[in-house]
N, C-alpha and C positions, 0 to 999 in steps of 0.2 A: 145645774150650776147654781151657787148659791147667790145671794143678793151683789156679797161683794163684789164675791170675782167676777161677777156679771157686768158690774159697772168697772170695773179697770178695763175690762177687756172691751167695753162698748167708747174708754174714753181714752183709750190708746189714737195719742194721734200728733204729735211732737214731744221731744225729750230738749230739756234745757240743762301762791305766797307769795305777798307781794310783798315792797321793799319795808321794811320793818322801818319806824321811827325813829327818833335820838334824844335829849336833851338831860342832864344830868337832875336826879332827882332836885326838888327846890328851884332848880334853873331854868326852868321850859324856856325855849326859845322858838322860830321860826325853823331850828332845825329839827330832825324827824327824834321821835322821842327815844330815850336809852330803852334796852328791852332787859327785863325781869329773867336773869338765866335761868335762875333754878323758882318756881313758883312756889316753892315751899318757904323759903325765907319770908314771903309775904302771906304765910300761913292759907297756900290754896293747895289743893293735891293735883299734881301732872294729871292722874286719869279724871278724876274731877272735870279738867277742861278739857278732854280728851272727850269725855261724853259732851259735853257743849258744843266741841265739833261738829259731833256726829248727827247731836241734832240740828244743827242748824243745816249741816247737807241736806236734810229733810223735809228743808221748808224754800221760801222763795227768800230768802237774806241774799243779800246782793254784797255787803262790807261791814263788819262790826268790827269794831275798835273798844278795847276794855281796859283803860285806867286805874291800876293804881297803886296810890302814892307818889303821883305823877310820872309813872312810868306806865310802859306798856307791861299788859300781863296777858293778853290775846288778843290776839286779831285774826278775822275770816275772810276771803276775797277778795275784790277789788275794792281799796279804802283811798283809792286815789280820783276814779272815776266823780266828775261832778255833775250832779244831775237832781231835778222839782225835789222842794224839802216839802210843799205841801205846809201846812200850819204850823210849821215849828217857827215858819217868818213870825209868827205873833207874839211867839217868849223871846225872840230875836229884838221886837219893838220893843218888847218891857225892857230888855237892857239896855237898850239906847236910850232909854227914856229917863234914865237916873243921873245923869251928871246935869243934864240940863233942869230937873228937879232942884237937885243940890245947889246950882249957882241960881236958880231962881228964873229962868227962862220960862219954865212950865211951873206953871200954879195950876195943882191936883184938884183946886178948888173952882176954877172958870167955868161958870155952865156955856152949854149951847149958844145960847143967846146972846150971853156974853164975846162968846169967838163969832158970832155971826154964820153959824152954821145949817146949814139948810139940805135939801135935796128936792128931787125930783117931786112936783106937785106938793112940794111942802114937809114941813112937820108940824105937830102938835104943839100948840103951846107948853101942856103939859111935858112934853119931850122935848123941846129946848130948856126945862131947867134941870136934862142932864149935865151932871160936871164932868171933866174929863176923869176922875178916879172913878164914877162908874162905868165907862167907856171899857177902860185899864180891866175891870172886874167883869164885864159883860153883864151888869146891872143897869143898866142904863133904862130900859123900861121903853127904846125906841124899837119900833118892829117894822118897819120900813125895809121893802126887798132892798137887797145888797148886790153889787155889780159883778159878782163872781156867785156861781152855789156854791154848798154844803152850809153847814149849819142845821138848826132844825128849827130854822121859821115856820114851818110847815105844823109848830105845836105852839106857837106863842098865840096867847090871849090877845082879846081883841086890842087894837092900836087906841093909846088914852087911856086904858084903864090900870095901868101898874103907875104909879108913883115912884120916879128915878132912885135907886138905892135900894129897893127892897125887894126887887125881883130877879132872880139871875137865868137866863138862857143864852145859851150857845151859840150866839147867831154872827152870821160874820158882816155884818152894817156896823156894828160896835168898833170892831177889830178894825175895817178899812178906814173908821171915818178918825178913829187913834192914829192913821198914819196920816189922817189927814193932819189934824192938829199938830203932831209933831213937826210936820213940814213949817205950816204958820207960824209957833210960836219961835222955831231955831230958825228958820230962813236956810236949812239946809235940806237938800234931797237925801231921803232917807237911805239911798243905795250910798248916796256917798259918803253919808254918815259911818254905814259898815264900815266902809272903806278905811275913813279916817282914825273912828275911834274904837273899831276891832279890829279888823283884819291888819292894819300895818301894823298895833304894840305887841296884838299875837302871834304877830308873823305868819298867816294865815296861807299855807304853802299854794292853796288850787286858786284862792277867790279872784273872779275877774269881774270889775266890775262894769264892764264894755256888753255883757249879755244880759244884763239888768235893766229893764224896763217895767212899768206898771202896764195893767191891764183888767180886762173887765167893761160890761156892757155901761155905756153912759147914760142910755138910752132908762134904765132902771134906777142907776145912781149916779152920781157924780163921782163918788167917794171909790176908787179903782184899788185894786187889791196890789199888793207888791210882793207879788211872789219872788223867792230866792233858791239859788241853786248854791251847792254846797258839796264838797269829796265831806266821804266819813271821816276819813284823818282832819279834817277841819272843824267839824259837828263836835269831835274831842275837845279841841282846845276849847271852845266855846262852853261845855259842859266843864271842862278845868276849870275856867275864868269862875262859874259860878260855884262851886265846888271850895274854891277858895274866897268866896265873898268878895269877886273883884278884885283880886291880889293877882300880878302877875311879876314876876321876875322883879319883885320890890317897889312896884309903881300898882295904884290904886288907881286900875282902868275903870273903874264902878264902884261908887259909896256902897260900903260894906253893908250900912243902912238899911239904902235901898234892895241890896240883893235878897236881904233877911226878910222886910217888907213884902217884897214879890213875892216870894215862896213860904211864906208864912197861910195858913188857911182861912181864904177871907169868907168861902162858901161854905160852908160844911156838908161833907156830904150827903144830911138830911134834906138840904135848901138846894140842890140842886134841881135843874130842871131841863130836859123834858124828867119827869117823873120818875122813869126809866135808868136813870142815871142814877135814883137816890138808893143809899143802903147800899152801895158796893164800898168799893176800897180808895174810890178820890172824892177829894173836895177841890177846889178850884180857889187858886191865887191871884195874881194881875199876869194873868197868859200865860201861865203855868199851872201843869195839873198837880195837884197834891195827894200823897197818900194821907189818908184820913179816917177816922172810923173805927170801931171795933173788929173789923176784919182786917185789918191791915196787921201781919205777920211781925214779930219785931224786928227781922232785918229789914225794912222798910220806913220804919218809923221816922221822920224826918225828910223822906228820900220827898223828889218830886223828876217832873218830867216836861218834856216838848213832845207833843205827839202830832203829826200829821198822818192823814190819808196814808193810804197804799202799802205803811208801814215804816215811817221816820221817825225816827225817837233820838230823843239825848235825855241821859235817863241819870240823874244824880243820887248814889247811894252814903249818904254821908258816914251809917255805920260803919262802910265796910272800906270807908275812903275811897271810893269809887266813882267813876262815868263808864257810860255804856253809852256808844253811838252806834247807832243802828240803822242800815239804808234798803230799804228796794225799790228799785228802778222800776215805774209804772211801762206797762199796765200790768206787773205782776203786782201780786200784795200778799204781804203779811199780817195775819188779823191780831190783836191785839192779846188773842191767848192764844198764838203761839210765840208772840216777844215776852208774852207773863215767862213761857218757857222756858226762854232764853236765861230769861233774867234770876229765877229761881234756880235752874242749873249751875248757875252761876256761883249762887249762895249757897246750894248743897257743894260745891265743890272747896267751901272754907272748909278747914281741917279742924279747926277749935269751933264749939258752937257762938253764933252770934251773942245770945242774948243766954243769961244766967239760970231763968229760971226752968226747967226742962218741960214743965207744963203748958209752957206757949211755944207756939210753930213756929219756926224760923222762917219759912216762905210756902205760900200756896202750891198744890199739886197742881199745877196746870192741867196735866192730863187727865185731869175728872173734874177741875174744879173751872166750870166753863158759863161766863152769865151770858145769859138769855135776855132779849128785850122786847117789848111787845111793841111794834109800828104799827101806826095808825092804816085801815084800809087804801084810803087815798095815796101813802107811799107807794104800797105794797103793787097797787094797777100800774106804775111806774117800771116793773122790773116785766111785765106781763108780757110774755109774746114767743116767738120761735127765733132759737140760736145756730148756727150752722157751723160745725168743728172742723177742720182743715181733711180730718178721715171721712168726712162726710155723715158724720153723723149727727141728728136734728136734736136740740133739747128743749122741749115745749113746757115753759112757765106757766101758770096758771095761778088764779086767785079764787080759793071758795072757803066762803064762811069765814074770810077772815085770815085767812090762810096759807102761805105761799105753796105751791107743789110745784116739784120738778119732774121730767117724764121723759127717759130717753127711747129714741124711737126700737121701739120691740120689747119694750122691760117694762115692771111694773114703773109708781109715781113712787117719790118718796117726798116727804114734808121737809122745809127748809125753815130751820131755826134761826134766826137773827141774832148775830153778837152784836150788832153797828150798824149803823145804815147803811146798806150796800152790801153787805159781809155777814155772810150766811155757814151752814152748816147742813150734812145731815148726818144724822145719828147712825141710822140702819148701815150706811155705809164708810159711815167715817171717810165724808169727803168735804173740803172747804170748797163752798162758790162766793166769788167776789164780782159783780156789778161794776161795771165801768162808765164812765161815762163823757161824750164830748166838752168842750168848754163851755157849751150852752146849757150845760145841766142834763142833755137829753141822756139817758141807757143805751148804751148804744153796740155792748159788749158782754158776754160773761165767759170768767175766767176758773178752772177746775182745777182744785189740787185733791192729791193724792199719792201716797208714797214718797213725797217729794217730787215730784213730779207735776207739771203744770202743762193748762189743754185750754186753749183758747180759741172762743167761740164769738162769731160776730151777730147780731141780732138782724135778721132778714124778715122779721112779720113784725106784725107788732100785734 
């Protein structure tokens, strides 16, 4: 039996159209949006999206919603379903963060010191004279553990030695202590902020704001993270709103400004950091990831995103007059090149080519074109231990020389490639593993795709 069929057959062990939207092109409303009869007038091919189905059956997508011209042009699953967006709350806060910009509430210019902001056992003087625009940017230059994980603290330089504004990392102290400040300077709670100045002018059909709470260890920070839950059909309009620069049914819910600001490329994708990140295809905005760089395809050019965990995206294609919202429900996940999939099948299914010139690519083959990232050993002993699958069969992690292997019981190891932290690969078999983990940051889980098909393992050694 050969490598593969050896691992399908050893990870055999669970198997896993909804109401279409309305509102007349120009008109979005709260009602569900008009649907695109024939996709061809909007220059896509029926079989086109016909393969976008097909691959998305293939993966763990839970609801996409595909705009446009502010209409529907496809949708997959359930897009009604509300459920953790995971960091897309963070380009969620840069929108709310623009009207009060505009009338003057928030001055981008306040450092730390100035708002009187502080944490757990302190900060640096040097890190009190972050301003909130580098907060916005994740330049802030503060490395202070954060009340929620993720992020990649775990590669930031020692605390004091970056100078606020000229370093960027990823880390989420930036992001929660932005939501701090927004509270301070508006005097409103930022769920209800949603409430007020998105969800009611968009008419946001699922949002409730009654399951909204913050959370996160105090004990680390002060600064508690404000996770938001969100239907795919709502992730659209929210990708609409910004699609049109804050324009929505004649009322200017967001300075046009301000939207072009956010998603404008404040990082480049050189400046990026952990290091790992530099030389691909984003640069980074104010909580928005940006396409950027010489690998970015021209259907992409302009485009930016929200991306969280597990697989949450609102994805802006401005060439193609497009949003893409994209959801899966933890603890499955979708890794970021199989949404590249999504998103390129998408663009092979325009019927007229994007861009003019026939010698630049219209979008990345996903299917070969897969980046790799190297994490540090200290991540790596994190994933390290014995998994146990509902068929009963053991998958033993291991770390050498640097190295992740994976080893199911009776078959040889094979080596596990990193796309993301957490979000692995392996080649020999062409199988996704994704890492789970409790709200304390611990691993606690590993999740196995293949064929489309997903195998879920819970971690009993360590």
């Amino acid at each position: 039996m050969n490598k593969c069929v050896a691992w399908v057959v050893v990870l055999l062990a669970i198997v896993s159209t909804s109401v279409v939207e309305t509102a007349a092109q120009g008109d979005l409303s709260s009602e569900p949006w008009e649907r695109i009869q024939d996709p061809v007038e909007v220059g896509f091919s029926r079989e086109g999206l016909d393969r976008v189905d097909a691959y998305a059956r293939s993966l763990n997508s839970h609801g996409i919603v595909v705009i446009v011209g502010g209409r529907l042009l496809f949708e997959y699953g359930d897009i009604e379903e509300v459920s953790y967006v995971a960091s897309v709350r963070k380009s969620i806060l840069s929108m709310l963060y623009g009207n009060y910009v505009a009338e003057g509430a928030i001055d981008l210019d306040l450092t730390l010191e100035d708002l009187e902001i502080d944490d757990v056992d302190g900060l640096l003087p040097i890190e009190k004279r972050a301003t909130v625009e580098d907060l916005l940017t994740v330049r802030s230059g503060v490395f202070h553990a954060a009340s929620n994980p993720g992020g990649y603290l775990e590669y930031a330089p020692p605390r004091g030695s970056q100078e606020p504004g000229t370093y960027m990392l990823y880390a989420n102290w930036d992001f929660n202590a932005a939501g701090t400040i927004f509270e301070q300077l508006t005097g409103k709670n930022i769920f209800d902020a949603v409430s007020t100045d998105l969800a009611q002018p968009l008419g946001l059909q699922d949002w409730n704001r009654d399951r909204h709470q913050k959370s996160g260890d105090a004990s680390q920070s002060v600064h508690l993270a404000y996770h938001m839950w969100f239907s795919t059909r709502d992730m659209a309009r929210l990708g609409e709103l910004m699609l049109r620069e804050g324009l929505w049914k004649g009322e200017q819910v967001i300075p046009s400004d301000w939207v072009k600001r956010t998603v404008s490329v404040f990082t480049p994708s050189e400046e990026m950091n952990p290091s790992e990140l530099r030389g691909g295809e984003f640069g980074y905005g104010h909580m928005w990831w940006v396409w950027d760089g010489p690998l970015v395809p021209c259907a992409f050019e302009g485009a930016y995103s929200a991306n969280g965990a597990y697989g949450q995206y609102i994805t802006i294609i401005p060439k193609l007059d497009m949003v893409v919202a994209h959801k899966t429900v933890p603890p499955r996940r979708t890794s970021r090149t199989h949404y590249a999939g999504i998103l390129n099948r998408l663009v092979a299914a325009k019927i007229t080519p994007v861009c003019s010139d026939p010698s630049r690519p219209q979008a990345l083959d996903a299917t070969v074109h897969r980046l790799e990232v190297n994490l540090p050993e200290s991540v790596l002993q994190t994933y390290v231990g014995v998994y146990q699958f509902e068929s009963g069969l053991l998958i033993t992690v291991t770390v050498e020389e640097g190295t992740l292997w994976a080893q199911a019981t009776g078959q040889d190891r094979h080596q596990m490639f990193a796309e993301w932290e957490g979000e692995f690969f392996l080649k020999d078999v062409d199988l996704q593993a994704s890492f789970t983990k409790d709200e304390s940051g611990k691993v606690v889980g590993l999740v196995t795709r293949k064929n489309g098909r997903s195998y879920v393992g819970t971690r009993v050694r360590n």
